[in-house]
C-alpha positions as CSV (number, residue, x, y, z in Angstrom):
1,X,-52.4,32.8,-149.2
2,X,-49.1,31.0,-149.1
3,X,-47.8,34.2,-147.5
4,X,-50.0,34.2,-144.6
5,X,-49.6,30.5,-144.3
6,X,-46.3,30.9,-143.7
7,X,-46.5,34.0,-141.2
8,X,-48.3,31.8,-139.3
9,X,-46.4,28.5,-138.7
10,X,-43.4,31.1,-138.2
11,X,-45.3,31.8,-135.4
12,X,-45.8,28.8,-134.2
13,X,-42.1,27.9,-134.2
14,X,-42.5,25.7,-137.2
15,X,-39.6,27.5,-139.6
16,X,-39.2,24.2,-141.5
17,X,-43.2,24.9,-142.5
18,X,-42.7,28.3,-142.8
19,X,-40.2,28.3,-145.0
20,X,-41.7,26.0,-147.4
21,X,-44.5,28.5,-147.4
22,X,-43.0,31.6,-147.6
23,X,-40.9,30.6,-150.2
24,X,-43.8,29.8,-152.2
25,X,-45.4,32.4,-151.4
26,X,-42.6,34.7,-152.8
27,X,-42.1,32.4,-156.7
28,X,-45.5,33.7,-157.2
29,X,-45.3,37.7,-155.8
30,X,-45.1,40.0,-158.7
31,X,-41.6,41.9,-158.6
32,X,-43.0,45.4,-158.4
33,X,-45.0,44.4,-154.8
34,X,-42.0,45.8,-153.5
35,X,-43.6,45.8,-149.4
36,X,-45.1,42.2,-149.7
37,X,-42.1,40.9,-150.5
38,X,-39.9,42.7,-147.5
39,X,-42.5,41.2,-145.7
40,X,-42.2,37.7,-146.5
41,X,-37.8,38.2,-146.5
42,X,-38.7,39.1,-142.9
43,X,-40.8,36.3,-142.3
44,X,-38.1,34.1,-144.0
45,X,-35.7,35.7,-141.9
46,X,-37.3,35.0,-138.5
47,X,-37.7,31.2,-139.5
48,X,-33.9,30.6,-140.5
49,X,-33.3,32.4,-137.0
50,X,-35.9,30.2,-135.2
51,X,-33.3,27.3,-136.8
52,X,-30.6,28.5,-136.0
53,X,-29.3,29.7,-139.8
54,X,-27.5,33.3,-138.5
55,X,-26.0,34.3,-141.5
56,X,-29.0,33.6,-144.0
57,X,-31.7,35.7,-141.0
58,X,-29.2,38.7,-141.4
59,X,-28.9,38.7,-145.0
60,X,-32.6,38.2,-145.7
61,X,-32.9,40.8,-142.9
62,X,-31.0,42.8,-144.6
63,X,-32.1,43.1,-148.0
64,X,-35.7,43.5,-146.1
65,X,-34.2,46.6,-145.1
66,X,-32.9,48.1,-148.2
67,X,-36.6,47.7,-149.6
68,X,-37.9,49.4,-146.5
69,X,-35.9,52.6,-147.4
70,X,-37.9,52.5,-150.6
71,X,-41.1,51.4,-149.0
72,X,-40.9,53.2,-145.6
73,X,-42.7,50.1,-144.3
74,X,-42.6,50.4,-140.7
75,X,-44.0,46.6,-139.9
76,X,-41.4,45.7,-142.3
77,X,-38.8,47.6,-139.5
78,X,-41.0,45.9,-136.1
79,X,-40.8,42.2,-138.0
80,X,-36.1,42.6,-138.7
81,X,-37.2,43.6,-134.9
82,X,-38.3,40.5,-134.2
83,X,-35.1,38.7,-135.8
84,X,-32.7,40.6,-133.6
85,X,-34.6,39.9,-130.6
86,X,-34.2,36.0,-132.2
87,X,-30.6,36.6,-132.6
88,X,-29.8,38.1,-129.3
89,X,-31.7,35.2,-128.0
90,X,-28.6,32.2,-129.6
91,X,-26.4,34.4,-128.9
92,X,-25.3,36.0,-131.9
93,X,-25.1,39.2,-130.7
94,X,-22.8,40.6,-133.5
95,X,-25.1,39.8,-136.5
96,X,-28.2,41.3,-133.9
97,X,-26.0,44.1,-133.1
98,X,-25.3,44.8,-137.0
99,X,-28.8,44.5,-137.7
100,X,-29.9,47.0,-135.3
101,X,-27.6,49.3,-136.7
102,X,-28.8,48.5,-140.1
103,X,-32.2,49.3,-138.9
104,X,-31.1,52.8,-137.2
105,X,-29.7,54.0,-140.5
106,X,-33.4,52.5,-142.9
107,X,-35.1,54.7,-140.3
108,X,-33.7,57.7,-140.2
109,X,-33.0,57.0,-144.2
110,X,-37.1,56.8,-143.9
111,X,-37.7,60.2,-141.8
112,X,-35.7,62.0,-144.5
């Protein structure tokens, strides 16, 4: 429930909400639910972008993605989506830019 608590102040532009949230949420997510827990890193990742935290959006981003190539989640792919278009938008267009490249290679890693 903490999960979807969090997805939703992230969009509401609450990340300080969201991240307490979400980061309950994920203490209490067993190890092996490999796609829930992408999906809260991505969550995570779009609330440290909505405050301005680059580095900790790409990295949670990131490790998102290296799930995703296990998981072949494509939500998982549309939400680091979302964090780019967040990054683009405060201008840090080279962690977006790495990012989209990140996600270019998990999806054709995915079609495989």
């Amino acid at each position: 429930m903490a999960g979807y608590e969090g997805a939703c102040f992230v969009r509401l532009h609450q990340p300080r909400r969201a991240l307490l949230a979400l980061h309950q949420a994920l203490s209490q997510l067993d190890v092996k639910a490999l796609r829930q827990q992408s999906t809260l890193l991505t969550d995570m990742g779009i609330a440290y972008a909505q405050q301005g935290n680059t580095q900790k959006a790409y990295d949670l981003a990131s490790q998102a993605l290296s799930i995703t190539q296990q998981t072949k989640s494509r939500s998982v792919l549309e939400r680091v989506h979302m964090i780019c278009t967040e990054l683009q938008a405060q201008k840090a267009t080279n962690a977006a830019y790495d990012l989209e490249q990140h996600m270019s290679t998990t999806l054709t890693l995915m079609t495989l």
